[in-house]
C-alpha positions in Angstrom: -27.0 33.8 18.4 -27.6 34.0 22.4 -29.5 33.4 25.2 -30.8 36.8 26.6 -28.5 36.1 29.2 -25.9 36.4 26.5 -24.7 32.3 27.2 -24.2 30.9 23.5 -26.2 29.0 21.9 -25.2 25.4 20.7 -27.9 24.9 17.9 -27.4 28.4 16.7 -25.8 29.9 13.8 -22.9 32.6 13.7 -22.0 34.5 10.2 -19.6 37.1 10.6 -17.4 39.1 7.9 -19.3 37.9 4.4 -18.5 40.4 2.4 -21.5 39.8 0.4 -24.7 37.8 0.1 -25.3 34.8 2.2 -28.0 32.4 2.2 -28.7 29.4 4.3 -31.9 26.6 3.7 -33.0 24.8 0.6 -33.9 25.9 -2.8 -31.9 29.7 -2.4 -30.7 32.1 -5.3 -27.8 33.9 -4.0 -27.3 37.5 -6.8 -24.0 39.2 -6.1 -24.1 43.1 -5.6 -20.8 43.4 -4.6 -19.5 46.4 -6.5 -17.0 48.2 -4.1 -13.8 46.1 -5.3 -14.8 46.3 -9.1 -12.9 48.8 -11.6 -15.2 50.9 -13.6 -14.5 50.0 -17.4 -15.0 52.2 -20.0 -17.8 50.8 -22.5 -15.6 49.1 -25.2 -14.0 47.2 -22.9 -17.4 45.9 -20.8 -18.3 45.2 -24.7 -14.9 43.1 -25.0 -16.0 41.1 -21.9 -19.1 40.4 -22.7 -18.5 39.2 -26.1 -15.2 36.9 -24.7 -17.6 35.6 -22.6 -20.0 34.5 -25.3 -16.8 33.5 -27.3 -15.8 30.7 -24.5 -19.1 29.6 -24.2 -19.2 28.8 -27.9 -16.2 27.3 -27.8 -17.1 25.1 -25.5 -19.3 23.3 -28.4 -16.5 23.2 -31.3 -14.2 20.2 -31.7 -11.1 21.4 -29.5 -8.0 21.7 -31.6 -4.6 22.9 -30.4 -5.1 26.5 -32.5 -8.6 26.8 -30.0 -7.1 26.0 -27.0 -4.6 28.4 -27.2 -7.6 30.9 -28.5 -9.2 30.0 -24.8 -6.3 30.7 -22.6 -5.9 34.0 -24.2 -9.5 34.9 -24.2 -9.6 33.9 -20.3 -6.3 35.8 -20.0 -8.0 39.1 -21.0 -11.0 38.0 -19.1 -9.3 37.9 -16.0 -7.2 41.1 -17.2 -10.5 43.0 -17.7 -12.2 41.5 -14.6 -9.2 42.6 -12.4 -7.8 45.7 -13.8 -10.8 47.0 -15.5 -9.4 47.1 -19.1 -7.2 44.5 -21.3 -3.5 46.7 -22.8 -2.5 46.7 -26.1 -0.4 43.9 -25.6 -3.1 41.7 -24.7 -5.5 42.8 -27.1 -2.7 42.2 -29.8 -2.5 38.5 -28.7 -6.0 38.3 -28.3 -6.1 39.5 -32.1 -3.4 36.9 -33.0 -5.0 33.8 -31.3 -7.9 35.4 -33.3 -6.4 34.9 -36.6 -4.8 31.4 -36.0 -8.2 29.8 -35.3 -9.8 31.9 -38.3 -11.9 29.0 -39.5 -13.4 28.8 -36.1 -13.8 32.2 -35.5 -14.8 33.5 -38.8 -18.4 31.1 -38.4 -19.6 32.1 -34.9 -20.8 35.4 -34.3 -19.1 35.5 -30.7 -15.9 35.3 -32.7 -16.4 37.9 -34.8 -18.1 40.4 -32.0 -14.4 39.7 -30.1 -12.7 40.8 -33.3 -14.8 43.8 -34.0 -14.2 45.0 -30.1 -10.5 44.1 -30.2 -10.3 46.2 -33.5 -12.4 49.4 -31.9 -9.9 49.4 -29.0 -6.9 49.0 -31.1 -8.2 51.6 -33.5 -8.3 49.7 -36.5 
């Protein structure tokens, strides 16, 4: 901010380069709309996330055993995979099936888990 004479301003504010919402004050809800960076993903694989994403969240309520855990790291693995690339590989959907299986009991009584399996299965055709 300036002066019309263009002499700074001490008490003012300068934001420069955001790259996306900004908010200043009190009591604000910043939404992100930032879309120019994200890859496009194919529906099965927005699915995927959105059910991994449930999937954590649950988990986040179940006793944590060493078989969950590693469940976790590989379902925010192909989060992260998805987020960045736009799509998990075969390689990480067959680990994600794995960890799957080793925490069965787990997985087999929340929903999340089994909408994860049923995704991983339609992308891995079978």
């Amino acid at each position: 901010m300036a002066d019309t004479d263009n002499t700074p301003r001490r008490d003012g504010i300068r934001v420069s380069n955001t790259g996306g919402n900004v908010t200043i004050g009190d009591h604000n809800t910043v939404t992100s709309t930032v879309t120019g960076n994200q890859p496009s993903r194919d529906p099965l694989q927005e699915e995927l996330l959105q059910a991994i994403r449930r999937l954590r969240t649950d988990l986040g309520g179940v006793v944590a055993s060493e078989r969950t855990t590693a469940l976790d790291a590989e379902l925010s693995d192909a989060e992260d995979e998805i987020e960045g690339t736009g799509r998990a590989d075969t390689g990480r959907l067959t680990r994600l099936r794995r960890a799957l299986a080793d925490a069965g009991a787990v997985t087999g009584i929340l929903a999340s888990g089994v909408a994860v399996g049923q995704a991983v299965g339609a992308l891995l055709g079978g």
